[in-house]
N, CA, C and O atoms as a printed pandas DataFrame, in Angstrom:
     atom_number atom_name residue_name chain_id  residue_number  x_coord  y_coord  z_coord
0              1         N          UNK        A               1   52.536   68.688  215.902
1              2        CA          UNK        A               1   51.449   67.893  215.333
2              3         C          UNK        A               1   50.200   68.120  216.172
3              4         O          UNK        A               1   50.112   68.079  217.399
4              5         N          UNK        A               2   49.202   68.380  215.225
5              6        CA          UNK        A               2   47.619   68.930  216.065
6              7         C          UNK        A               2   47.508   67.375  216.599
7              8         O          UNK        A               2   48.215   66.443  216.217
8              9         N          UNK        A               3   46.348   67.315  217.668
9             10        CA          UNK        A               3   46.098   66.325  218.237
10            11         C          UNK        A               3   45.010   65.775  216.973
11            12         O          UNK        A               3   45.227   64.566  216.889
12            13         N          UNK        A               4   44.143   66.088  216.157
13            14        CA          UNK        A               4   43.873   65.391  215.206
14            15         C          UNK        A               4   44.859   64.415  214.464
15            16         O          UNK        A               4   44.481   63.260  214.267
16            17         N          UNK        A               5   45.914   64.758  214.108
17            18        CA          UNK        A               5   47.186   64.102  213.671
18            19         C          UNK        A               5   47.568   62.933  214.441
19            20         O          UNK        A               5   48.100   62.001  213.837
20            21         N          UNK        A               6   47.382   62.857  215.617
21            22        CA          UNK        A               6   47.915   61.729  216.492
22            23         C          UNK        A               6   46.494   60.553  216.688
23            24         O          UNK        A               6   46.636   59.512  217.330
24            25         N          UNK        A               7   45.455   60.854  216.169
25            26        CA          UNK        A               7   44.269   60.158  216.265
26            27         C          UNK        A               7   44.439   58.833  215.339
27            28         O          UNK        A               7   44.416   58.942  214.113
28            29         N          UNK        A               8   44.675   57.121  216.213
29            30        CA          UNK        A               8   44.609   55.917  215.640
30            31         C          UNK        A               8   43.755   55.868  214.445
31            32         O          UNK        A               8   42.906   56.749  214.311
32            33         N          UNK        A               9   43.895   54.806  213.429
33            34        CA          UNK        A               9   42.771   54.258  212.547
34            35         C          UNK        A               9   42.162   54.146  213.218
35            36         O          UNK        A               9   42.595   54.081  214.369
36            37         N          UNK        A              10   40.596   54.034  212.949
37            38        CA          UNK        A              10   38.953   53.531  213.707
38            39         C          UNK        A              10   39.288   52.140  213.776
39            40         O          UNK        A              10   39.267   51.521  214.840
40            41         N          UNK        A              11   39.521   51.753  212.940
41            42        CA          UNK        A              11   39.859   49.915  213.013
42            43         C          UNK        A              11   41.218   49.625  214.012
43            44         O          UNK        A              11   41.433   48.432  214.230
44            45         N          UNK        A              12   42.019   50.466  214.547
45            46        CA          UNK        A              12   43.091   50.169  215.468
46            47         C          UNK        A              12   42.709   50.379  216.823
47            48         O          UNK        A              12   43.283   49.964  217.830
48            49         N          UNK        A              13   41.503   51.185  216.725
49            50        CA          UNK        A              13   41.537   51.715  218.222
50            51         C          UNK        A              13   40.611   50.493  219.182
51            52         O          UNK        A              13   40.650   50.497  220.412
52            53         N          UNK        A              14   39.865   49.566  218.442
53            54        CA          UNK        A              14   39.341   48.382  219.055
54            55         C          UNK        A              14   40.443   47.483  219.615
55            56         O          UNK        A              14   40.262   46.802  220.624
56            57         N          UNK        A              15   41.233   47.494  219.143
57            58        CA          UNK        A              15   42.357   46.210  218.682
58            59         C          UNK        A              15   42.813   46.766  220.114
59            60         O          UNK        A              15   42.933   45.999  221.070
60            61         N          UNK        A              16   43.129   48.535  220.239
61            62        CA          UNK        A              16   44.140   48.979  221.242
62            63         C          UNK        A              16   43.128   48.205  222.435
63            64         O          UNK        A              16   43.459   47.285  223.184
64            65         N          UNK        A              17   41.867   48.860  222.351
65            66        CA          UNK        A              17   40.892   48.881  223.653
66            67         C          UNK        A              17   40.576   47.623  224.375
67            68         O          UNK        A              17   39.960   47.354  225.406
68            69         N          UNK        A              18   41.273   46.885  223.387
69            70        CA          UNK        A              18   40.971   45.188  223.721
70            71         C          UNK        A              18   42.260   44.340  224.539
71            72         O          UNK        A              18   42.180   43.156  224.867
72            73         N          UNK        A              19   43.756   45.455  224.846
73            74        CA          UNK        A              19   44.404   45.310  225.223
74            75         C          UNK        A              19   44.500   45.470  226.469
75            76         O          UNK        A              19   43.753   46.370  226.851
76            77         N          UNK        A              20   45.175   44.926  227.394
77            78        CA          UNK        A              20   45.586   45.230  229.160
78            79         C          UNK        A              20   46.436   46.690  228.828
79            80         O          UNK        A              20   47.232   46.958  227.928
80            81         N          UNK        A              21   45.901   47.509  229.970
81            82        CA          UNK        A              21   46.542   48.845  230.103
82            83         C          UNK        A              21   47.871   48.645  230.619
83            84         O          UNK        A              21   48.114   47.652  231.304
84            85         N          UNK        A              22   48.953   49.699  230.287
85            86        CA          UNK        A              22   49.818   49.868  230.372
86            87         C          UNK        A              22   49.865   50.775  232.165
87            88         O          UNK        A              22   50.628   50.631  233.120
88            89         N          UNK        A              23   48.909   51.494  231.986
89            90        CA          UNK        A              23   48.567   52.438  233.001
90            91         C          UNK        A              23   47.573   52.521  232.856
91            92         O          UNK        A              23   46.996   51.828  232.019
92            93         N          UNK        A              24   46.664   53.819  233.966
93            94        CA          UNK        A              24   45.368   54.105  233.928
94            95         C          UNK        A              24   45.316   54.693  232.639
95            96         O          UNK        A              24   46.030   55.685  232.496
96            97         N          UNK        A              25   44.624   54.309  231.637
97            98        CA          UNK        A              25   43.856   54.814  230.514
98            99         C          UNK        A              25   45.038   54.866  229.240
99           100         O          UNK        A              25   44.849   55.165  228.061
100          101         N          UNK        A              26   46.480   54.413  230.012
101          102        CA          UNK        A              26   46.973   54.175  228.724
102          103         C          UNK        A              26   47.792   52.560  228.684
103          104         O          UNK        A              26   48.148   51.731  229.521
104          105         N          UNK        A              27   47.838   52.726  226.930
105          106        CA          UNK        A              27   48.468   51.392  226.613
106          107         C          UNK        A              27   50.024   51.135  226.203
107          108         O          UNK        A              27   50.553   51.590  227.217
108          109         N          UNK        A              28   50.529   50.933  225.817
109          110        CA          UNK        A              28   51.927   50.971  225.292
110          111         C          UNK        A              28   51.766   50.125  224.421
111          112         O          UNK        A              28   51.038   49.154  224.629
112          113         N          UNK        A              29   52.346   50.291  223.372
113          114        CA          UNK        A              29   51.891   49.264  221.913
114          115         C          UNK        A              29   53.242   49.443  221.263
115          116         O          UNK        A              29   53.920   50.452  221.456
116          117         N          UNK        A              30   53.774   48.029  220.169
117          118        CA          UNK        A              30   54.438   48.283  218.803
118          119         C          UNK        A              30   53.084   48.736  217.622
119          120         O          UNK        A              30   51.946   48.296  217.458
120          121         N          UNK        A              31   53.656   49.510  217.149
121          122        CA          UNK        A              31   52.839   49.585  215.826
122          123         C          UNK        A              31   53.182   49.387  214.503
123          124         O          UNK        A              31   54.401   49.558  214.492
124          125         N          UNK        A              32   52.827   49.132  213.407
125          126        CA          UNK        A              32   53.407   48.024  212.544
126          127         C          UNK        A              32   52.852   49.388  211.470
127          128         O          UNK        A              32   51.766   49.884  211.770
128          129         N          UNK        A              33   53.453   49.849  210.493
129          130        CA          UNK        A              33   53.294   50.577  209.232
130          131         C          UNK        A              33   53.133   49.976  208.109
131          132         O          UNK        A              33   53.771   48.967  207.809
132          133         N          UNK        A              34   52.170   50.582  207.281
133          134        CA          UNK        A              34   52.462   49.905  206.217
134          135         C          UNK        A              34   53.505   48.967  204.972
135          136         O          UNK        A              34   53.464   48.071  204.129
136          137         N          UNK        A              35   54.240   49.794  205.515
137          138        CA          UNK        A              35   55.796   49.506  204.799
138          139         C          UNK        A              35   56.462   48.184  205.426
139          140         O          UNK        A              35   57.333   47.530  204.854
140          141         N          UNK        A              36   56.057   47.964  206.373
141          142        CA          UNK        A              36   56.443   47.279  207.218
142          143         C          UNK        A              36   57.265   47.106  208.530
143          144         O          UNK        A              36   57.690   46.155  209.185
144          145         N          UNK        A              37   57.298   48.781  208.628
145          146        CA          UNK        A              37   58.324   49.065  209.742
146          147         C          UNK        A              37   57.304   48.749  211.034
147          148         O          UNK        A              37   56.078   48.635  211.012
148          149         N          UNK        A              38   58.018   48.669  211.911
149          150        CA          UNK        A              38   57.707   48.449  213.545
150          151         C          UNK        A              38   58.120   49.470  214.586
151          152         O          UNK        A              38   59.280   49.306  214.963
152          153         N          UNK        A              39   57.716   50.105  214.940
153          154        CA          UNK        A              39   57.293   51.618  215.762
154          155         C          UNK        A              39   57.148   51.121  217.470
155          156         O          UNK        A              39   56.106   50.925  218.095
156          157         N          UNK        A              40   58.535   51.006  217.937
157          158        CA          UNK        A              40   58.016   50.014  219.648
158          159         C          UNK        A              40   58.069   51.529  220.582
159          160         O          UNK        A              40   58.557   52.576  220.155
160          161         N          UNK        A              41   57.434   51.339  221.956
161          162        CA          UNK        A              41   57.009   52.139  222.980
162          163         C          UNK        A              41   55.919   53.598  222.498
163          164         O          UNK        A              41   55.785   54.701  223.027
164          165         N          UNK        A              42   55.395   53.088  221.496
165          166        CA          UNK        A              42   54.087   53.944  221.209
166          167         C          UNK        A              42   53.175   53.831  222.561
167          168         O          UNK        A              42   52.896   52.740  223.058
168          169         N          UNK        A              43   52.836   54.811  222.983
169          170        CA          UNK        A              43   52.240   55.230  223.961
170          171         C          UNK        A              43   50.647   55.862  223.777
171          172         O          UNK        A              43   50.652   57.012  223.339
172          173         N          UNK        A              44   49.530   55.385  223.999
173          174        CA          UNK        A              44   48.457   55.765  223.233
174          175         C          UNK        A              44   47.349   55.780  225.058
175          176         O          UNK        A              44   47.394   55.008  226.016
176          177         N          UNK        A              45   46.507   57.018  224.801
177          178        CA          UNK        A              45   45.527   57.315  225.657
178          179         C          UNK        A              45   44.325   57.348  225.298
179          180         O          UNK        A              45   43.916   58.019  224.351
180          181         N          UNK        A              46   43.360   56.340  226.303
181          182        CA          UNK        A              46   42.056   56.253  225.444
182          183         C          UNK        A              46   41.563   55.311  224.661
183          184         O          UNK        A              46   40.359   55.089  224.525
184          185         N          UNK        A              47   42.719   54.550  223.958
185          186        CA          UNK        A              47   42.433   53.940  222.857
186          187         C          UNK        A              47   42.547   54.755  221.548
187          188         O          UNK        A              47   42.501   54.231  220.435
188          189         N          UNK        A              48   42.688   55.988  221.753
189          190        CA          UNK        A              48   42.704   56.511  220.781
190          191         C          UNK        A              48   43.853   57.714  219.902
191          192         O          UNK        A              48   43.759   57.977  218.703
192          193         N          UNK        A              49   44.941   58.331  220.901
193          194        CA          UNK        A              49   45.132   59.262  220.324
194          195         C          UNK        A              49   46.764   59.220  221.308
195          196         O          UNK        A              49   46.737   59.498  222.507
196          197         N          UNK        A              50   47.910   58.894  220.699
197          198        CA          UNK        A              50   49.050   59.018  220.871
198          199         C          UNK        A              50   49.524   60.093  221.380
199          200         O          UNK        A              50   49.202   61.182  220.905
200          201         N          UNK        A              51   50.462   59.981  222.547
201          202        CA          UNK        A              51   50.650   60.952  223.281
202          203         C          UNK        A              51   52.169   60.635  223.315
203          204         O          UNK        A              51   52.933   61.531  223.672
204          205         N          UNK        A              52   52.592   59.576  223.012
205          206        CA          UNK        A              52   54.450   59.994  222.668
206          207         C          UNK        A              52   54.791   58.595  222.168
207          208         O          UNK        A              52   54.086   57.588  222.229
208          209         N          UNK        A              53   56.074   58.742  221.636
209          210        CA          UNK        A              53   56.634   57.716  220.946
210          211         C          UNK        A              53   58.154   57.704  221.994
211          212         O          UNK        A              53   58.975   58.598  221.787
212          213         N          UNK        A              54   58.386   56.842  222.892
213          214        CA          UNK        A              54   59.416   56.652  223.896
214          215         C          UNK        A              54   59.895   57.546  224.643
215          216         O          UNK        A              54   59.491   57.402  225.797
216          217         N          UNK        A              55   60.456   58.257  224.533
217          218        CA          UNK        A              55   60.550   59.809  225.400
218          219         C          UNK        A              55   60.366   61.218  224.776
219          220         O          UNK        A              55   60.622   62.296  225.312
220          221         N          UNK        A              56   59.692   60.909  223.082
221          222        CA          UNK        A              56   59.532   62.150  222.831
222          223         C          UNK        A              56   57.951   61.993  222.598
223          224         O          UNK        A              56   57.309   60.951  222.728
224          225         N          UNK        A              57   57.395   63.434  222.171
225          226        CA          UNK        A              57   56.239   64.097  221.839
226          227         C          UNK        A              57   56.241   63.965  220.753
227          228         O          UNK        A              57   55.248   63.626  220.109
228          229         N          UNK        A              58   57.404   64.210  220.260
229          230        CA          UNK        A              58   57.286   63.804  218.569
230          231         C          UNK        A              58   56.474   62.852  217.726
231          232         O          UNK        A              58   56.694   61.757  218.245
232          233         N          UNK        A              59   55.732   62.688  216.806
233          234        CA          UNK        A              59   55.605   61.387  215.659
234          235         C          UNK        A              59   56.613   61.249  214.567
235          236         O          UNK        A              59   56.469   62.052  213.646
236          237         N          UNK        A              60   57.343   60.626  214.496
237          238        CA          UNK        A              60   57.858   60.137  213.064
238          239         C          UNK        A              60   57.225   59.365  212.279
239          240         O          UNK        A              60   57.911   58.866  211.387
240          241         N          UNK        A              61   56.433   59.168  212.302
241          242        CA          UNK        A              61   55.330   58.409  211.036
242          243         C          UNK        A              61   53.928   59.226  211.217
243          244         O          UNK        A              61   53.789   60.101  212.072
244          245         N          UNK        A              62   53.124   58.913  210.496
245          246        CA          UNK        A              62   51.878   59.142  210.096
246          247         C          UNK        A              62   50.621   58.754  210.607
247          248         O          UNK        A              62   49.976   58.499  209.590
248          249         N          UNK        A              63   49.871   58.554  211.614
249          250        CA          UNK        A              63   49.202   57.534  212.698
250          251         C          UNK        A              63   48.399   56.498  211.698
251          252         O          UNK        A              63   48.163   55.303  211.872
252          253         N          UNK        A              64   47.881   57.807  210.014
253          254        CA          UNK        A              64   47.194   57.306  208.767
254          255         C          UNK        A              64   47.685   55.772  208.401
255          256         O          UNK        A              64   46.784   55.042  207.986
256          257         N          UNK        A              65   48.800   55.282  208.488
257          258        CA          UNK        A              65   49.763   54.589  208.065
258          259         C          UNK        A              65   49.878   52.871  208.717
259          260         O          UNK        A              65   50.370   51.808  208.336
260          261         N          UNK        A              66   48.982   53.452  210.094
261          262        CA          UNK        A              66   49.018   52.165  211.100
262          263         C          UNK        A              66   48.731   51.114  210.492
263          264         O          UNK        A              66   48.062   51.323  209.480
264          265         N          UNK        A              67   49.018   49.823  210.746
265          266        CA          UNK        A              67   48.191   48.817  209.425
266          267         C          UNK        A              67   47.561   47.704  210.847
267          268         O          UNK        A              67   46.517   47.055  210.909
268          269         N          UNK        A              68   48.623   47.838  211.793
269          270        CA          UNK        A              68   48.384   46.635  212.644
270          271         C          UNK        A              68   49.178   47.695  214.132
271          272         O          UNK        A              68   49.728   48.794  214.068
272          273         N          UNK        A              69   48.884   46.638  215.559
273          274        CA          UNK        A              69   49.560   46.974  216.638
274          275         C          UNK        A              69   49.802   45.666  217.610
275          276         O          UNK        A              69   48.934   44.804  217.749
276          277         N          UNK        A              70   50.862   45.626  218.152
277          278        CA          UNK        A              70   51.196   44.889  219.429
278          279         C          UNK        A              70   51.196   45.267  220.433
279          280         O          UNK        A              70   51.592   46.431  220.504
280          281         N          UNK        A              71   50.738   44.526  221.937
281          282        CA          UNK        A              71   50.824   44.839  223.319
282          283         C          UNK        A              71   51.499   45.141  223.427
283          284         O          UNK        A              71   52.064   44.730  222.414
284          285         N          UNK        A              72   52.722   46.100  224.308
285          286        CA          UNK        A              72   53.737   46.130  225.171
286          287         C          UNK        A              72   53.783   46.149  226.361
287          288         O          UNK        A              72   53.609   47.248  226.886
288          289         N          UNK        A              73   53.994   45.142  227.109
289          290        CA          UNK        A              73   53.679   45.739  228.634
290          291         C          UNK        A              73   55.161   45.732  229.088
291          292         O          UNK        A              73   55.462   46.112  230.220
């Protein structure tokens, strides 16, 4: 997945930026899909652009798809 692909909604990435960091410059979030599924140890840098989903690199969802997110610390 290009790093365009891993880029939050514009409307999620406030929500992220408004959160306590997980680390320097990153957050750890649930993320909530449209469907209604829940996506936990999303890992996001910046506020903006997902860099793994628990120990992989992988995405299994769509970042398009985000509807909502939770803290994780």
């Amino acid at each position: 997945m290009t790093d365009s692909n891993r880029e939050l909604p514009e409307l999620i990435k406030q929500k992220v930026a408004d959160m306590p960091e997980y680390s320097y410059g990153v957050n750890r979030i649930t993320v909530i899909l449209n469907d209604g599924t829940q996506v936990p140890d999303v890992y996001v840098a910046w506020s903006s652009k997902i860099i793994r989903v628990g120990v992989s690199e992988q995405l299994s969802f769509d970042p398009a798809r985000i509807v909502d997110v939770r803290c994780q610390l």
